[in-house]
N, C-alpha and C positions, 0 to 999 in steps of 0.2 A: 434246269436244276438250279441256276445260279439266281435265275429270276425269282423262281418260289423262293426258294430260302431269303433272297433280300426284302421279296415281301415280308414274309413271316416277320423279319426281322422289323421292317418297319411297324408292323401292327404291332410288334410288343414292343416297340417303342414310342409308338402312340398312345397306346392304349394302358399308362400306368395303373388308371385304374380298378383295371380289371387285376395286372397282378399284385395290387392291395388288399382286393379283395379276397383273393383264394387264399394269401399269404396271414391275414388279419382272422379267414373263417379257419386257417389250418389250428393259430393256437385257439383258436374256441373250441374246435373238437380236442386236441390235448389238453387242457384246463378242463372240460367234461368230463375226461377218460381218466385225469389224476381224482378229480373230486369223485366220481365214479367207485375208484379203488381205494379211497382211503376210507369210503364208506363202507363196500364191501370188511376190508380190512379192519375193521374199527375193533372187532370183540379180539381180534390177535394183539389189537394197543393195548385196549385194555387190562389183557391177561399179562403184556410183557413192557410194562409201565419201563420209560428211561430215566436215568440223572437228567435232573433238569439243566443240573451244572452244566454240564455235559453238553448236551443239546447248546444253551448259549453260547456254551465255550466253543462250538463246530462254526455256530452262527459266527460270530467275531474271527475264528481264525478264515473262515471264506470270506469274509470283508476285506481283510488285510492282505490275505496271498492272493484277492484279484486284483491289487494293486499294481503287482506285475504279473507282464507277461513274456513269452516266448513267440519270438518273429517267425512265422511259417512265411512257403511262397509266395501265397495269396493270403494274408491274413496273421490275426497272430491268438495262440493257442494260451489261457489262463492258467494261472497253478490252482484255481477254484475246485479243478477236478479233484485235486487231493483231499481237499477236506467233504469233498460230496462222496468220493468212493471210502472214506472212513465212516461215514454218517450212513451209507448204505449199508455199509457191515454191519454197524453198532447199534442203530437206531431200528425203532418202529419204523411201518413205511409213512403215517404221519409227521413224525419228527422229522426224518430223514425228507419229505416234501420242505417242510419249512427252512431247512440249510439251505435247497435249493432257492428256495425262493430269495431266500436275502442273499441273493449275488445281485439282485436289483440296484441294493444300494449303491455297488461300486460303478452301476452305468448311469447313474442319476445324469452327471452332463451330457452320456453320447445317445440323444432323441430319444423320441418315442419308438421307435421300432427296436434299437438295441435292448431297450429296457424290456419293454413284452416279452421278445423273442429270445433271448439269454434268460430273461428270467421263468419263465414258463415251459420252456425245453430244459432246463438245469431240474427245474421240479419235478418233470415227468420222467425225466430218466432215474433221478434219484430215488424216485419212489418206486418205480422200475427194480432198480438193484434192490431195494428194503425187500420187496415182495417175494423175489429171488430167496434172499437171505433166510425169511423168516420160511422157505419152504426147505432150504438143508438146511436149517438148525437143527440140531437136535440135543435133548436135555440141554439147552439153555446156552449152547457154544453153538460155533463155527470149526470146522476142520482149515490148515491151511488150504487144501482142494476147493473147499466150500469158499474159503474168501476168495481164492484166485478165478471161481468160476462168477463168483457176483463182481469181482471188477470186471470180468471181461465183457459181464452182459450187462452194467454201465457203460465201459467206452463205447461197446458197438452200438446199444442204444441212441448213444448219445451221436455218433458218429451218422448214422440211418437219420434222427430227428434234425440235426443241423443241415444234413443235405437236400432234406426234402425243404425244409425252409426257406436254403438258401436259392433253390430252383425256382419255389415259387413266386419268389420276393424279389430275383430278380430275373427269369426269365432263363436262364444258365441251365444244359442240362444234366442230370445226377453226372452222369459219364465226364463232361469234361470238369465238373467241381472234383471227381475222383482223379483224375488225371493230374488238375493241376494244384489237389491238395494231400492227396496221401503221398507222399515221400518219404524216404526214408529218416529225415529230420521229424517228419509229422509221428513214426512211430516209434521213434526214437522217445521223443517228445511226454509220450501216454505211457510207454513203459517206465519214464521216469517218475511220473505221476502215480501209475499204479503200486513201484517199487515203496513208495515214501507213504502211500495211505496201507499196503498191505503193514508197513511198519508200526504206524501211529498205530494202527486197532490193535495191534495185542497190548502196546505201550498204555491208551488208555484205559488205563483200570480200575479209574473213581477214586486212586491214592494221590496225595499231592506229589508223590515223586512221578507217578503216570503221566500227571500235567506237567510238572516239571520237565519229562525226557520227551515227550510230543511239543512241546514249546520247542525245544533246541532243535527237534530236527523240522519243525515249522520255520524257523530262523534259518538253519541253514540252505534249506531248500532256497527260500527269499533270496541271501548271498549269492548264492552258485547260479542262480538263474539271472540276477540280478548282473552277475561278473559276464557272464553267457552274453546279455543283452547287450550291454553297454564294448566289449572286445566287437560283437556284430558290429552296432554304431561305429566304432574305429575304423573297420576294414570298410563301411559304406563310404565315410569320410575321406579316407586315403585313397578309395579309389577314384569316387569324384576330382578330390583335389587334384590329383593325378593328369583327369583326362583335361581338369580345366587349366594346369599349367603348360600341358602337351599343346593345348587347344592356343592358348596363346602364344606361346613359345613360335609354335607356327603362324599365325596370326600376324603377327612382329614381322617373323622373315618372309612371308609372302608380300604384306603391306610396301616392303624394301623394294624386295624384286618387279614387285607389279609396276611400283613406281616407276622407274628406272625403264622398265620396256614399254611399258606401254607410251612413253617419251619418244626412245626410239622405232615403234610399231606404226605412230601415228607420223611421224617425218618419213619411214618407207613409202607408208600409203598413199601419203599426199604427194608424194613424186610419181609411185605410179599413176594416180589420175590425171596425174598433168600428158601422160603419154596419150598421143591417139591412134589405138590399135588401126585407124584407118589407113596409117602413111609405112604400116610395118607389113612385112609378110607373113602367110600364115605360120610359117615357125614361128618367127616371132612373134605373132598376135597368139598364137596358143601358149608361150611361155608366159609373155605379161599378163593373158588372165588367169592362168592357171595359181603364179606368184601372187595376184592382187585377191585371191581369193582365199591361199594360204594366210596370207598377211590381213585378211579381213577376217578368218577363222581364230585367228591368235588373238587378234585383238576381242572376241568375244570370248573366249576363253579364259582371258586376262580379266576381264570386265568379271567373271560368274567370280573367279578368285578372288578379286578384290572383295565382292561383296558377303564373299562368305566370310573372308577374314574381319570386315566391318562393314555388316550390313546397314544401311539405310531406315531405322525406323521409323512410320509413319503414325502415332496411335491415332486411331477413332477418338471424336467426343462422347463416345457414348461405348459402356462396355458390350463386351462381343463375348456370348453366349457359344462356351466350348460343343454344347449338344449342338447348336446349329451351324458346326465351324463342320464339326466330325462328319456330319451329314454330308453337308454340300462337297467334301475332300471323299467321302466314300462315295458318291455321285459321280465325283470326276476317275475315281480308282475300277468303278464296273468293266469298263472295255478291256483292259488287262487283266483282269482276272476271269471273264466270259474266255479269253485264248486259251486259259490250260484250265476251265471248270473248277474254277479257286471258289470255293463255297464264302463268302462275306457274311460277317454277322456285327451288329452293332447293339450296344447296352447303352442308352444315358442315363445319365446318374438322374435321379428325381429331385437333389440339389439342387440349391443356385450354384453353375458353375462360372459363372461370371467375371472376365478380366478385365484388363485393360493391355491393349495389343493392337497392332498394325493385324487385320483382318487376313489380307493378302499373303504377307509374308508368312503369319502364322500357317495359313490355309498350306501353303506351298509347302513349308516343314511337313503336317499331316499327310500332306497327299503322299512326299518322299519316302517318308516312312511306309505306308500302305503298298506304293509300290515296290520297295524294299522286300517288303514281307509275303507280297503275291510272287515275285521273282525267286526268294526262296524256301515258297511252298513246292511240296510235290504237286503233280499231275493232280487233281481233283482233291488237293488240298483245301485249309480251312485258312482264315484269316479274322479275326477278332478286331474289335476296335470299341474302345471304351471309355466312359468319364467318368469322373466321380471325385471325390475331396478327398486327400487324405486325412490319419488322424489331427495333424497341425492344422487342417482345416483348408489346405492349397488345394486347389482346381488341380487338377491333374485328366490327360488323354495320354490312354496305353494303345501299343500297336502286337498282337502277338500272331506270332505263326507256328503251324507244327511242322516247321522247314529242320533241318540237321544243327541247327543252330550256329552261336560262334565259338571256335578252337578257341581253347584257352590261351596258343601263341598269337593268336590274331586279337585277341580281347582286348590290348593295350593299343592298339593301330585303329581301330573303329571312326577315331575321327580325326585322321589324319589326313591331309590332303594329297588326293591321288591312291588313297588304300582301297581294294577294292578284293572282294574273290568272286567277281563276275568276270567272265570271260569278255565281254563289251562294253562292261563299267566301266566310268571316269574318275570313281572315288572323288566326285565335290560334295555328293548328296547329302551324307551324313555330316561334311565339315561344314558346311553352308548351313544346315540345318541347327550344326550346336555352335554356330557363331550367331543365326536368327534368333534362335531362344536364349540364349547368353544375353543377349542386346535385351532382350525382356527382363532382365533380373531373374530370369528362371534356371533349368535344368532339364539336360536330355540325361537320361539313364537309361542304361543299360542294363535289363533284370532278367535276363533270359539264361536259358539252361543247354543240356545236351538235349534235350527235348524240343526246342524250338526256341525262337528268339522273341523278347518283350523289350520294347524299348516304349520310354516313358518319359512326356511332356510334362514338367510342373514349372506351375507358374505361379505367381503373387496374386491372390484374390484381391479382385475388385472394392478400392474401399471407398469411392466417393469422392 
């Protein structure tokens, strides 16, 4: 079982490809399917003409509300839906495609695939909701039933097209994109969105005061998401800061301690060797080895401590390609996880993930982690492991598991030396690990739930 799957795994990891292609042919068949219906639809445009105003005015307010957004698990959710689920109300399903479409401009920096894919699913679903609309209008309105039944067949629309996208684009299947994106943040999220466009559609009513009171709550929407995002930002910051002063704090006092014994460790040792268990008798030859063996176990214990408190870095001349770091750390993580049929699955990002890093050390972090998260998987559990850049554009490798995750009294001890809740652990793995990557000018995080745990490697992209 563990074999197939890491195969599979590797083929879609080989093979980008191919999921370019199914993902590149998915929006060709939706851009057929929208141009398709607006054709069909074309004598319902005709007969129920819009303000053109109007229509611009939707265009320019989904420009501007995709400017922010709202941080989900995995990803982050636009306030674009608001002005597409207003424009599904109000608009022909023509019109209402073109709103869609200019969410393009707000991805213009982030590649070609945001651009297509956001833009071409934002059209199809909107056009979606128009066609909805324009079948319970009746004489020339909407009931509030009628609008609250076209926003719901927007969001889910839109919800069914981004997932199938995101499967095929990156290999992920529907099941765990639903798992580790609908949350109760995620529907929290859409009902905010849908509260704020069922509002704007009665609001606009082609009066300057219409645009007037749809502006202010377009603005305030901006503010409160905007306050939303940046309070997030704070509690990310503070938490970080946190582990990284904890992380030092200990760091400092380990550094001390280690000093000081491993002084006194190394003068035991070398007294014991001078003994020759040959001129002792077996009592005694069974204590002095038994003692030179304690005293040789301390001293490597001392030694891992020292270095997780201040590792050793080594960089390469030449940068080290996180897809082929992930690999070779998931290669050495198989035999632990074939013990309790821990299913592995690995994504690389199709970026350049490219750093600059000591190969070794880094590798030993990855592997930690993986064994970490094979150790607290259930019995024929799953284990994730993946790359990719964030939006600031850092390299980044995630480790996730669907283990019980970490208590939230334990949250703040994760990297503390000697913290452990394995019954055999040593608690250095994780402290060693986020003294490794610390020494890179990076960051271990912690982004895991009651759901299972994610911990995340970022690092400073390679620049030459």
């Amino acid at each position: 079982m563990i074999g197939r799957s890491l195969r599979d795994a590797a083929q879609l990891t080989n093979k980008p490809s191919v999921r370019t292609t199914l993902a590149y042919g998915y929006l060709a068949c939706l851009s057929g399917l929208t141009i398709a219906a607006n054709y069909v639809s074309r004598d319902y445009g005709a007969s129920h003409p819009d303000n053109a105003i109007e229509v611009v005015y939707l265009v320019i307010v989904l420009v501007l509300l995709s400017s922010v957004d709202v941080r989900i698990e995995r990803g982050r959710l636009s306030l674009s839906g608001i002005a597409i689920g207003t424009g599904a109300m109000l608009l022909n399903p023509l019109h209402a495609t073109i709103v869609g479409l200019s969410l393009g401009v707000s991805m213009a920096r982030r590649g070609q695939w945001p651009i297509l894919g956001n833009t071409i699913m934002a059209a199809t679903y909107a056009c979606f909701g128009a066609l909805v609309a324009a079948r319970l209008r009746s004489d020339g309105t909407l009931t509030i039933e009628s609008r609250a039944l076209v926003l719901v067949a927007v969001n889910v629309a839109s919800w069914i097209l981004v997932g199938i996208g995101l499967s095929l684009r990156t290999g992920e299947s529907i099941r765990s994109i639903v798992r580790h994106n609908f949350t109760a943040q995620f529907y929290v999220a859409y009902a905010y969105f849908a509260l704020a466009s069922l509002l704007t559609s009665y609001l606009l009513d082609g009066s300057l005061l219409g645009y007037l009171l749809s502006t202010i709550v377009f603005v305030l929407a901006l503010a409160l998401t905007d306050t939303i995002a940046g309070r997030r930002v704070r509690r990310v910051l503070e938490s970080e800061l946190s582990d990284a002063d904890r992380h030092l704090f200990h760091s400092r006092a380990v550094e001390g301690v280690v000093h000081n014994l491993r002084n006194h460790m190394a003068t035991a040792v070398g007294y014991l060797k001078e003994i020759d268990p040959r001129r002792l008798d077996p009592v005694d030859r069974d204590a002095v080895e038994t003692a030179t063996a304690a005293a040789n176990d301390a001293v490597t214990v001392l030694r891992g401590l020292s270095q997780g408190a201040t590792p050793r870095v080594s960089y390469a001349t030449e940068p080290i390609d996180l897809n082929e770091l992930a690999s070779r750390a998931l290669d050495m993580a198989r035999p632990r996880a074939r013990s309790k049929e821990v299913e592995l699955g690995l994504r690389e990002s199709p970026e350049d993930v490219k750093v600059r890093a000591d190969p070794l050390l880094l590798r030993e972090v990855i592997t930690n982690l993986l064994n970490n998260a094979i150790d607290a998987a259930p019995q024929k559990g799953r284990v994730d492991l993946k790359t990719g850049r964030r939006g600031n554009g850092s390299p980044y490798c995630s480790v996730a598991d669907n283990g019980p995750g970490v208590a939230d009294e334990n949250r703040h001890h994760l990297f503390e030396p000697h913290f452990t809740t394995k019954e055999t652990g040593t608690g250095l793995g994780l402290f060693m690990s986020y003294g490794v990557v610390r020494e890179h000018q990076g960051q271990l995080l912690f982004e895991g739930n009651r759901r299972g745990a994610v911990f995340t490697v970022v690092l400073p992209p390679f620049t030459g």
